[in-house]
Z-matrix of the N, CA and C atoms (Angstrom, degrees):
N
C 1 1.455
C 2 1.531 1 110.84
N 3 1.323 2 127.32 1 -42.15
C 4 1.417 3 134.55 2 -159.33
C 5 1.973 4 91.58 3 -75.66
N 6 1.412 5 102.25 4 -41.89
C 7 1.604 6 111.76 5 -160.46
C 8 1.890 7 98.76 6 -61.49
N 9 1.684 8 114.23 7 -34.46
C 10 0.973 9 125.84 8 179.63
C 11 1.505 10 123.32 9 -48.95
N 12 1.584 11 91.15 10 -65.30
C 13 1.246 12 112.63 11 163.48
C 14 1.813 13 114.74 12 -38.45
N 15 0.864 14 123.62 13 -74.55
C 16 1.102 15 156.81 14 -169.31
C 17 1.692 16 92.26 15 -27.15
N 18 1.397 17 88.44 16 -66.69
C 19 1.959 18 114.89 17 167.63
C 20 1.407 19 109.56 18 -2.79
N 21 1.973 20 77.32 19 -74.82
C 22 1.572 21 103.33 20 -159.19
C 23 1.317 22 110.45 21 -76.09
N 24 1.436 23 142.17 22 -5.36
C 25 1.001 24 134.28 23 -143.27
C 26 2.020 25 83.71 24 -103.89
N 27 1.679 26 95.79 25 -55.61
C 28 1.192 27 105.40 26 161.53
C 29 1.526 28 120.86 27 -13.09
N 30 1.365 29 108.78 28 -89.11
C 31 1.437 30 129.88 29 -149.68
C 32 1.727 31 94.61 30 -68.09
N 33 1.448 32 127.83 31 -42.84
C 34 1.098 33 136.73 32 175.14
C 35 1.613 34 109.85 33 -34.00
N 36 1.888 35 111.57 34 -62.40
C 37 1.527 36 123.23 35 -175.34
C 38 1.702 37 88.67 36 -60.29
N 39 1.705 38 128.61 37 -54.73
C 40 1.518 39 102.67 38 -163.03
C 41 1.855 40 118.46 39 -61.70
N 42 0.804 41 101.90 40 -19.08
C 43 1.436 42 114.38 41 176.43
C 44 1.728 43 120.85 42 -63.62
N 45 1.343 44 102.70 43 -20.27
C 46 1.580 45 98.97 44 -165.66
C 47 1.664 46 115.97 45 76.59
N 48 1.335 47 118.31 46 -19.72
C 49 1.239 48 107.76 47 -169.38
C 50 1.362 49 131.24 48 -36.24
N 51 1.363 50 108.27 49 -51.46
C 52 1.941 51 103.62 50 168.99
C 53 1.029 52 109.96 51 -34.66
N 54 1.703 53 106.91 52 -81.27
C 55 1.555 54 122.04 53 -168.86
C 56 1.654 55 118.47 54 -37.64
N 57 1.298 56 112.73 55 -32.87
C 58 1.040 57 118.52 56 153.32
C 59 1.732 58 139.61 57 -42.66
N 60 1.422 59 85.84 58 -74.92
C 61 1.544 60 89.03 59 158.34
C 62 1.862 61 143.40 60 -73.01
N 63 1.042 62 99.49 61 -17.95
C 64 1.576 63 124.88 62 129.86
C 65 1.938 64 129.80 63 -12.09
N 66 1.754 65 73.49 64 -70.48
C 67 1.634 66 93.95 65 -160.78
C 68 1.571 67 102.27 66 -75.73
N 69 1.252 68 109.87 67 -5.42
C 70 1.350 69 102.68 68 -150.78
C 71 2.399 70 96.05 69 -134.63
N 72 1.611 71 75.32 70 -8.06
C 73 2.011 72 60.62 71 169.16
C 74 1.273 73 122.82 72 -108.68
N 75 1.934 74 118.69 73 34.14
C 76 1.134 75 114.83 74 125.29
C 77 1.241 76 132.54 75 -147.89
N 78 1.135 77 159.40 76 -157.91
C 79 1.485 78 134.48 77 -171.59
C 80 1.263 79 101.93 78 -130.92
N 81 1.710 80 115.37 79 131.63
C 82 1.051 81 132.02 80 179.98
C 83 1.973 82 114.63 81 -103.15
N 84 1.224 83 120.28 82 142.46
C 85 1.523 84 123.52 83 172.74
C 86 1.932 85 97.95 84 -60.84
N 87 1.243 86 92.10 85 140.22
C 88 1.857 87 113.45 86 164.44
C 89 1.555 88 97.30 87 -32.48
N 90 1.522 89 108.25 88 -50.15
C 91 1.968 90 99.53 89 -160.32
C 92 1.608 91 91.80 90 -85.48
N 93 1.342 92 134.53 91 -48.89
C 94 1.467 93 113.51 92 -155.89
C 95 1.920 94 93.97 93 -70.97
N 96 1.387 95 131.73 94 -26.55
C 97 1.395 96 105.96 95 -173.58
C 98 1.829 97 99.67 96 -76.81
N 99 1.360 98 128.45 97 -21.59
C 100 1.440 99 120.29 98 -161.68
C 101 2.076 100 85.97 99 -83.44
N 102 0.821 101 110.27 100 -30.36
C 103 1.986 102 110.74 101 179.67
C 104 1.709 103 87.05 102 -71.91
N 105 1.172 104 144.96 103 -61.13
C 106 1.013 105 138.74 104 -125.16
C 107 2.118 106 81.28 105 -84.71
N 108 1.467 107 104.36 106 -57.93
C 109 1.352 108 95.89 107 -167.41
C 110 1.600 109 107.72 108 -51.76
N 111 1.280 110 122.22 109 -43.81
C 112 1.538 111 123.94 110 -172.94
C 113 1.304 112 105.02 111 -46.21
N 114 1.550 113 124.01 112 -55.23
C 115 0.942 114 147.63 113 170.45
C 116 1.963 115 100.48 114 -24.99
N 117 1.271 116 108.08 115 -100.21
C 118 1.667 117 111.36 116 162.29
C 119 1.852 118 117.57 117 -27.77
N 120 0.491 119 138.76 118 -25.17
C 121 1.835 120 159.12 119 171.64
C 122 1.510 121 92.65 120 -51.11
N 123 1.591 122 100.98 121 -76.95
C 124 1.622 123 114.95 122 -150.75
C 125 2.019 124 95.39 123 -70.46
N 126 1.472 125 98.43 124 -35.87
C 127 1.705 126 93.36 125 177.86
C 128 1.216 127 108.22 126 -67.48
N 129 1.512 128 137.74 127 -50.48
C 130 1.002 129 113.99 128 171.29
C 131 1.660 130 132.63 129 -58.77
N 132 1.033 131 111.64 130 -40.50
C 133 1.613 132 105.63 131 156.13
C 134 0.990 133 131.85 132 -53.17
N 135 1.235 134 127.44 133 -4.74
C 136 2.098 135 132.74 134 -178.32
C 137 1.114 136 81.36 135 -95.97
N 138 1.595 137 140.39 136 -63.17
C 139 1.379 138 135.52 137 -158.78
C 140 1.611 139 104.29 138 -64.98
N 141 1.000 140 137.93 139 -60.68
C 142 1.170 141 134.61 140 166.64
C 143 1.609 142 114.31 141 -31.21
N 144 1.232 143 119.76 142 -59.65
C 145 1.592 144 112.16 143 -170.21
C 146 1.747 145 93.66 144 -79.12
N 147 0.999 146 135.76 145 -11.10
C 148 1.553 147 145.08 146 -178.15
C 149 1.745 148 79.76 147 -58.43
N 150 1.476 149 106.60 148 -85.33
C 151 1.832 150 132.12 149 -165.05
C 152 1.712 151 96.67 150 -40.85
N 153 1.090 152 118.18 151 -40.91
C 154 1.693 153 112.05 152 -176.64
C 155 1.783 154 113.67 153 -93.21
N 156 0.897 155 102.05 154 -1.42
C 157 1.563 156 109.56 155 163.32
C 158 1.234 157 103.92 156 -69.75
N 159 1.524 158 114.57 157 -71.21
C 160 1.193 159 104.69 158 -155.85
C 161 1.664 160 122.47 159 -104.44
């Protein structure tokens, strides 16, 4: 049962499914999701030049 679980818990994260349902249980304006993604953009780029720093 646990191994099952385990499965599903799996296949669930490859899927996106949360994030999915997430993204979508509440509604955001055109500009705060296009700020919000930029937003994620620039973090991932600090972390990146973070990883090649050091």
């Amino acid at each position: 049962m646990e191994s099952a679980l385990r499965r599903f818990k799996r296949k669930v994260q490859q899927a996106d499914i949360i994030k999915e349902i997430k993204k979508h249980s509440f509604y955001m304006k055109p500009g705060e999701r296009r700020r919000a993604k930029e937003a994620l953009s620039r973090k991932r780029l600090r972390k990146k030049m973070r990883r090649e720093q050091s």
